[in-house]
C-alpha positions in Angstrom: 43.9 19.3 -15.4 40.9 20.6 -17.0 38.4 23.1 -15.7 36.0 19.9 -15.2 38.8 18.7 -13.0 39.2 22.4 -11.0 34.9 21.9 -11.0 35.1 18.0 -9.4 37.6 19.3 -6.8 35.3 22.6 -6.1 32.5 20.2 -6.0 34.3 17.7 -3.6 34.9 20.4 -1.0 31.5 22.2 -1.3 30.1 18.0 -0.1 32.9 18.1 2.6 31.4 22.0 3.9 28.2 20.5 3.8 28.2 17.6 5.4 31.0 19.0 8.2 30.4 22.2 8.4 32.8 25.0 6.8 34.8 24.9 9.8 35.8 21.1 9.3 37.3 22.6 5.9 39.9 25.6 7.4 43.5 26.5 6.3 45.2 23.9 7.3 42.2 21.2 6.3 41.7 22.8 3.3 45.3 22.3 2.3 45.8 19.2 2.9 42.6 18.3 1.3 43.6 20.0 -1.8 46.4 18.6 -1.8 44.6 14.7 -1.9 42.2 16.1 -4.4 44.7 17.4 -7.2 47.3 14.0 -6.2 44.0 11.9 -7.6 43.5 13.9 -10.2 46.9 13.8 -11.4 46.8 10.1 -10.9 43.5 9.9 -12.5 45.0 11.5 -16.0 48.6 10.1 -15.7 51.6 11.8 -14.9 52.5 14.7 -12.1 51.4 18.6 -12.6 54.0 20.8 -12.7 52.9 23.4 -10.1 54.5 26.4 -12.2 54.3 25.8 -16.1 50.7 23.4 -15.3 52.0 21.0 -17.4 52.3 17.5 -17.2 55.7 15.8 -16.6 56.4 12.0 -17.8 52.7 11.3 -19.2 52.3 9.6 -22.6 48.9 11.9 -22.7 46.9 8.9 -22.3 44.4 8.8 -19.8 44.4 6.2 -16.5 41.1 5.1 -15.0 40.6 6.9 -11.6 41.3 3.7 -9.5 44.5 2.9 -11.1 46.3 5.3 -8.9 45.0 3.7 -5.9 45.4 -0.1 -7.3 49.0 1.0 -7.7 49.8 2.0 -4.5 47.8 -1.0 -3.0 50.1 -3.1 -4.9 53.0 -1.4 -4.0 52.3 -1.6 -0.2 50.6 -5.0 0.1 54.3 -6.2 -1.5 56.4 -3.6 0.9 54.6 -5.3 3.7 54.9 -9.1 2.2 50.8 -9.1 2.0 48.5 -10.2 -0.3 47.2 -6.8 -2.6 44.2 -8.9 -2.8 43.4 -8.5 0.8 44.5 -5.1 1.5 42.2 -4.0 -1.4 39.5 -5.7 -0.2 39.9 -4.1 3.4 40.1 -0.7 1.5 37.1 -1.1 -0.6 35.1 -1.7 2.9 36.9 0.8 4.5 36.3 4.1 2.2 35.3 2.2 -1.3 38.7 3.5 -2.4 37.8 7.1 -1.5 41.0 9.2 -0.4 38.8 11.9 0.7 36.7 9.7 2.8 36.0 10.8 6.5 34.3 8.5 9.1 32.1 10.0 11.9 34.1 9.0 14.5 37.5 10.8 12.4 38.7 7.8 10.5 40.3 9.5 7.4 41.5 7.9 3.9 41.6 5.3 1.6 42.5 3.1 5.0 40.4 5.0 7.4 43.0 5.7 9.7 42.4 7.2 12.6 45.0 10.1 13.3 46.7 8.5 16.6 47.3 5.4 14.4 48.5 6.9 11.5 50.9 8.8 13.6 52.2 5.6 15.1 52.5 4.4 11.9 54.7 7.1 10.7 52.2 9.0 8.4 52.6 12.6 8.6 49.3 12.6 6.1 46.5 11.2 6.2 44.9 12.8 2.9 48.2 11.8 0.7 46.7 8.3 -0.5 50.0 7.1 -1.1 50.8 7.7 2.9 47.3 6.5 4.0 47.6 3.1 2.1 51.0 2.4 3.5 50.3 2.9 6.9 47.3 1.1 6.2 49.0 -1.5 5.1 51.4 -1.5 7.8 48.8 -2.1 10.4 47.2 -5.1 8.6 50.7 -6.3 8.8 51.0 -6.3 12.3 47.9 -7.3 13.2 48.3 -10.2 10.6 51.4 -11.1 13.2 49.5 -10.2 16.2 47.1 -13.1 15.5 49.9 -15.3 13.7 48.3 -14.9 10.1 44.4 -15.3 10.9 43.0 -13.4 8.6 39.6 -13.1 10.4 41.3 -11.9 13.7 43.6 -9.3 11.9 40.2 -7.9 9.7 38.4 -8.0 13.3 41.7 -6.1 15.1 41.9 -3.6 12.5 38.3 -2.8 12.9 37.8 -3.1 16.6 41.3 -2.4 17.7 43.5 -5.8 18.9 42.9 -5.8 22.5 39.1 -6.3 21.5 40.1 -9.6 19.4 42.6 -10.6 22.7 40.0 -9.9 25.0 37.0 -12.4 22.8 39.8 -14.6 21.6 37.9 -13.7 18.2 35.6 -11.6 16.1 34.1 -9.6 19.0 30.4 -10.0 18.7 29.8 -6.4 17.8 27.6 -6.4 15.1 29.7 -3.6 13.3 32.6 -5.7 13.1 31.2 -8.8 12.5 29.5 -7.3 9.8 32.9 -5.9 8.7 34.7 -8.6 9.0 32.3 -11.1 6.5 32.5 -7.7 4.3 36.0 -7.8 3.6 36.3 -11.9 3.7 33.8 -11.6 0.9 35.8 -9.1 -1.2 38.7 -10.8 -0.8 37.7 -14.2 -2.0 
């Protein structure tokens, strides 16, 4: 990674500080956001960075568009989980516009905006490691696709508003959020 790599991550967390406060960015935040921020940029310019020499492993040298990374592990998951990538992309392009250092107000964190409880259900130990995030992700679209025995609209609405708020409408709740949401991610995916 270049020094216009080292200057993006700076960057990245100097946005995170400001819009959070440098307390949202401690040790153990910072870490773990560092962490995301030099996976991406590894994925970003192909192959993995050798922590000690700072050399790439396994890369032909060519460069990878940024989202390829992503697209890759949406791929992966979508076919782990027996789900159409198509869909799961769309859900994360509403969710964080592919962003693995996105962060919602409410603590939604990830490619997937998961919220930590979930994501520890799920069996993610990291919420910043895309790789993680999109699997678990992935894993919840899953079972609320089963939840609601394959309706798309009810398993976009349950991941949004939660399941019991689907069960409880028989349906897109009529928040607008999720409404809004939901035609959001039924547009993408078509």
């Amino acid at each position: 990674m270049g020094s216009s790599g080292v200057t993006q991550i700076i960057q990245r967390i100097q946005n995170i500080q400001a819009r959070f406060g440098s307390a949202a960015v401690g040790t153990a935040n910072f870490s773990k956001l560092l962490e995301s921020e030099l996976q991406t940029k590894t994925g970003e310019f192909g192959g993995v960075v050798n922590s000690t020499t700072g050399k790439k492993n396994g890369s032909s040298g060519q460069l990878t568009s940024p989202g390829a990374n992503i697209s890759g592990l949406i791929s992966a998951s979508a076919n782990k989980y027996g789900l159409d990538p198509k869909l799961v992309s769309a859900v994360a392009q509403a969710e964080s516009g592919y962003r693995a250092d996105a962060v919602s107000g409410s603590g939604a964190v990830g490619v997937m905006q998961l919220m930590p409880e979930t994501a520890a259900e799920l069996g993610v130990n990291n919420v910043y490691d895309p790789a993680q995030n999109i699997d678990g992700g992935a894993k919840y679209l899953k079972q609320m696709l089963t939840t609601f025995h394959g309706d798309v609209s009810k398993a976009v609405a349950a991941y949004n508003a939660g399941p019991q708020a689907v069960k409880n409408y028989n349906g897109v709740p009529p928040y607008a959020e999720t409404q809004n949401y939901v035609s959001k991610v039924l547009d993408l995916y078509q």
